[in-house]
C-alpha positions as MATLAB code, in Angstrom:
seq = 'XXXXXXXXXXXXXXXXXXXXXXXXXXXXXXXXXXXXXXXXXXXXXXXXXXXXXXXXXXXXXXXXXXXXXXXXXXXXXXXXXXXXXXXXXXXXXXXXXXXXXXXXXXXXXXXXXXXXXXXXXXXXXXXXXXXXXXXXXXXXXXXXXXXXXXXXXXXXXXXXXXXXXXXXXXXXXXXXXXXXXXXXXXXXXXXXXXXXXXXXXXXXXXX';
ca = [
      12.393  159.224  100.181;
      11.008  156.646  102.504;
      10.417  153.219  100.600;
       7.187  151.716  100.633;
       6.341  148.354  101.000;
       4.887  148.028   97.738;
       8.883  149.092   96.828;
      10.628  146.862   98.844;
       8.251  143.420   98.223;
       8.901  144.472   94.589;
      12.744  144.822   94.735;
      12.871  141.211   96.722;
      10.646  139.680   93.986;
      13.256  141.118   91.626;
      16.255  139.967   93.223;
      14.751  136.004   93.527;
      13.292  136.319   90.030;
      17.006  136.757   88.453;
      18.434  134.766   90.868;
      16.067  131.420   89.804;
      16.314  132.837   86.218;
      20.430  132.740   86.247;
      21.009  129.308   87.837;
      20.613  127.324   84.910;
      22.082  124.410   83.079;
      21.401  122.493   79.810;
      19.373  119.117   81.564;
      17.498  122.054   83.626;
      16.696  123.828   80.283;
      15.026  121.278   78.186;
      13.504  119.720   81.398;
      11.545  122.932   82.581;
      10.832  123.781   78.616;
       8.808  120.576   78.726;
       7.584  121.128   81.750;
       5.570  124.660   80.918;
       4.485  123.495   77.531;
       0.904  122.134   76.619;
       1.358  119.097   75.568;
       3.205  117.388   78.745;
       0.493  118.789   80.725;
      -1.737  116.788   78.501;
       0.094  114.180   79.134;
       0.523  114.429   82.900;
      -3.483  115.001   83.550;
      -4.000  111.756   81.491;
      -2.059  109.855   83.237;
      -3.601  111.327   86.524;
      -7.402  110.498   85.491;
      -5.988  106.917   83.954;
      -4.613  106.075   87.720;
      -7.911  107.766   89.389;
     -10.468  105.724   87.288;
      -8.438  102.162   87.745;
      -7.995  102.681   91.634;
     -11.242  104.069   92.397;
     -13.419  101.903   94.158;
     -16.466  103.347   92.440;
     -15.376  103.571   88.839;
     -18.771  105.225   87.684;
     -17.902  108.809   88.706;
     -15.114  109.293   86.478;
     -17.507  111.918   83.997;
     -17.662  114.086   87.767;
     -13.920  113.821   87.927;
     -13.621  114.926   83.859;
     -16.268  117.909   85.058;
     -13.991  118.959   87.930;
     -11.061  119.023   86.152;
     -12.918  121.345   83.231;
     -13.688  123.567   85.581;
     -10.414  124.183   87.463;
      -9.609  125.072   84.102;
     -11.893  127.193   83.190;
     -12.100  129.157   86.357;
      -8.475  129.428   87.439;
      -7.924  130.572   83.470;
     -10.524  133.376   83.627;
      -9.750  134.217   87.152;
      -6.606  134.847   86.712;
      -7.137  137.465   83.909;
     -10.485  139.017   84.704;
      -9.781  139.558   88.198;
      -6.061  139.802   88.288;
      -4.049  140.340   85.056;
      -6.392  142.857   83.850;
      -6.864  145.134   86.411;
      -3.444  144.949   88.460;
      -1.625  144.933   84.856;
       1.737  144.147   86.060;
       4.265  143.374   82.953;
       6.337  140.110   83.234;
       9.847  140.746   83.759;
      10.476  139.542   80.314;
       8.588  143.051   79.172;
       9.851  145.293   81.808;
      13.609  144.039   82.727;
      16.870  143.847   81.176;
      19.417  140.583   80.548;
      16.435  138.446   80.904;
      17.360  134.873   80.247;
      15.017  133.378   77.728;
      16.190  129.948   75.765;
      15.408  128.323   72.531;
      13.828  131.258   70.898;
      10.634  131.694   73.153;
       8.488  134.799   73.016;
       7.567  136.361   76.062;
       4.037  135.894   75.843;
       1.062  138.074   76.838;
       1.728  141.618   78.520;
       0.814  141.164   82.290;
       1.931  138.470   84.819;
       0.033  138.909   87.577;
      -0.895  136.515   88.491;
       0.495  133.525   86.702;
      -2.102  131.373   84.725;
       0.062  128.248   84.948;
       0.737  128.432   88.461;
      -3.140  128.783   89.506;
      -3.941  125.840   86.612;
      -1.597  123.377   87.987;
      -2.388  123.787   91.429;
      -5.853  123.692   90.965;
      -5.447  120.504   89.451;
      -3.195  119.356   91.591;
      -5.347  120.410   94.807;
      -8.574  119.031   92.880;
      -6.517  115.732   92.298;
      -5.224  115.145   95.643;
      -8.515  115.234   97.204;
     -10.008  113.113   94.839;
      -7.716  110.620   94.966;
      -6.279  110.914   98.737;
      -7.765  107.877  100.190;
      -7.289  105.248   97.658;
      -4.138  106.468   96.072;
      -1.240  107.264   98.661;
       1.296  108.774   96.685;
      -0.837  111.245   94.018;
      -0.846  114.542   96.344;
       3.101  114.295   96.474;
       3.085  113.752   92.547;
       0.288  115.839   91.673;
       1.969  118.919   94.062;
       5.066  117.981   92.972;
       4.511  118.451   89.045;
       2.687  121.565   90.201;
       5.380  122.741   91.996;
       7.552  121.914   88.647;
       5.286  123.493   86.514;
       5.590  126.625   88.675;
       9.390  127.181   89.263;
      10.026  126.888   85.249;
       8.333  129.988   84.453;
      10.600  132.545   86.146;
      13.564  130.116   85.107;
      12.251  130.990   81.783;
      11.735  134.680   82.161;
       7.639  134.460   82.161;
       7.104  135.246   85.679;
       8.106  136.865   89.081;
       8.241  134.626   91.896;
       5.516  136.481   93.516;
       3.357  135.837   90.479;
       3.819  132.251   90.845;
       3.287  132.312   94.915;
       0.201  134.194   94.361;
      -1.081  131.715   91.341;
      -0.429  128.737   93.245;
      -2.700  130.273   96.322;
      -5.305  131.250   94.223;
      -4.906  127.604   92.570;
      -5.133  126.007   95.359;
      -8.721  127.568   96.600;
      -9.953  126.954   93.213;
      -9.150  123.247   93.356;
     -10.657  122.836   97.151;
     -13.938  124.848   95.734;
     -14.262  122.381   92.778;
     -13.911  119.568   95.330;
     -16.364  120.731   97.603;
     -19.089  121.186   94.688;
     -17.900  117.838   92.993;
     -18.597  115.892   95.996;
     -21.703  117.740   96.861;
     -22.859  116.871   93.208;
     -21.881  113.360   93.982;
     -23.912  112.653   97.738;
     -26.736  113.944   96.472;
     -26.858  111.693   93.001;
     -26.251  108.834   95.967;
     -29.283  110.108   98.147;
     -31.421  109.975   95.204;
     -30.301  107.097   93.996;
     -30.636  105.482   97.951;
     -34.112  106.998   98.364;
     -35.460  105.717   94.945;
     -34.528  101.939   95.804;
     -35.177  101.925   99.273;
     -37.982   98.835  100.155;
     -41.195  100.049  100.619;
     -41.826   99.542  104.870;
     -44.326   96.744  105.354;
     -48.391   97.477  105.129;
     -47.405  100.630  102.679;
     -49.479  100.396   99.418;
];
């Protein structure tokens, strides 16, 4: 029987996902446990905002910046299941293959995988970040991706997620954070427009 492609992208996405979720070691393990868990993320984002306020030059659009980073949230979070988990309703590998390597007693989690919540959360972040930020701090896209990029490779080292679900979160991260950007800096020119219009001088001889 000829393989499809559908087959053989599958069987590649198999091979990488137990070859990322065999390479371990103990640093690696409590590292990318961290990593994927709530709280560092917390954590990470705080720090993020803390070093976007301070170095702005225009401090008073740091309730825009909390708004964008709500709504990455919120969108790449129902995104993800609405339009992807629910209706392609592919199981993680921790559901659906054997001598999965899972560590310190973690559950597998929900039933589908596709496509990978944390993957399209960070990068949305991280995309919404590093345009925020890109011309008055140097270094946040490379830490912002790079925590992304973190965040990412620990769930099929943890048995959560197939590579492919990760490549696929991160892309549709990614637009989600760009999107946000565009409508947070529309929100923001126009506020200034207003705000320019309302105290511009009156030209003289107007009553």
């Amino acid at each position: 029987m000829e393989t499809t492609t559908i087959d053989y992208l599958n069987s590649v996405d198999t091979e990488l996902f137990y070859w990322i979720n065999q390479h371990h070691c103990t640093v690696a393990d409590y590292v990318l446990y961290a990593f994927t868990q709530h709280w560092s993320w917390m954590v990470m984002i705080v720090l993020f905002f803390a070093v976007a306020v301070v170095k702005a030059p225009k401090k008073r659009w740091w309730w825009l910046l909390v708004a964008g980073i709500a709504l990455c949230f919120l969108l790449a979070d129902r995104i993800t299941v609405m339009c992807f988990k629910d209706v392609f309703q592919r199981l993680r590998p921790c559901h659906s293959l054997p001598d999965v390597r899972m560590i310190f007693g973690m559950g597998c989690g929900g039933q589908y995988g596709f496509v990978s919540g944390h993957a399209a959360n960070s990068f949305a972040t991280a995309m919404f970040f590093a345009l925020w930020c890109r011309k008055y701090v140097k270094a946040m896209p490379y830490v912002a991706f790079g925590w992304a990029a973190i965040v990412s490779y620990s769930r099929p080292y943890l048995g959560k997620h197939y590579p492919g679900d990760i490549i696929c979160g991160a892309l549709l991260g990614l637009l989600i954070g760009w999107l946000v950007y565009l409508l947070a800096t529309f929100v923001r020119n126009k506020i200034e427009q207003r705000k320019n219009s309302n105290t511009k001088e009156p030209c003289k001889g107007e009553r």
